[in-house]
C-alpha positions, 0 to 999 in steps of 0.5 A, a space after each residue: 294106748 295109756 302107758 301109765 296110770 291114770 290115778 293122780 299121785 298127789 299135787 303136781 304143782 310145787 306150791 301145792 305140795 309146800 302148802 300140804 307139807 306146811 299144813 300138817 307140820 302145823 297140824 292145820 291138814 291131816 298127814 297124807 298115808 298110802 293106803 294099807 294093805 288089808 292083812 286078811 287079804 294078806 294072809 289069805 294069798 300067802 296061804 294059798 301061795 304056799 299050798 300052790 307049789 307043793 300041789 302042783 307037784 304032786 299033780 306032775 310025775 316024775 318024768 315031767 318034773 325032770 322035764 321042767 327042771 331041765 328046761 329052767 335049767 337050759 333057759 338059766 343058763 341060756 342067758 349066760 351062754 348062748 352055745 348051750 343048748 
């Protein structure tokens, strides 16, 4: 089973990578960015991030809102000390 990602990161060997560095001090290579995030995209997850939370909430009664809590609570707190229960 793969552990990692197969993309390539960049030149592996040393020389090469001299070579890259050498190339755009020189301004015989174009710089070398990491892809930028699309900002519509952005927006558009953080939107619906915000919305997520506060619908699911109103989905929960009172009594299953309490009964979550309370199991983030005991889990928090299991961490810290095992005799709580």
């Amino acid at each position: 089973m793969q552990k990692r990602s197969s993309k390539k990161q960049g030149p592996k060997d040393i020389n090469e990578t001299a070579f890259r560095i050498a190339g755009e001090a020189v301004g015989n290579l174009e710089p070398q960015y990491q892809k930028q995030k699309n900002p519509a995209a952005v927006e558009l997850g953080r939107a619906g991030g915000l919305v997520g939370g506060k619908a699911r909430a109103d989905k929960l009664s009172a009594e299953q809102r309490s009964d979550i809590a309370k199991k983030a609570a005991n889990t928090r707190w299991s961490k810290h000390n095992d005799t709580h229960q």
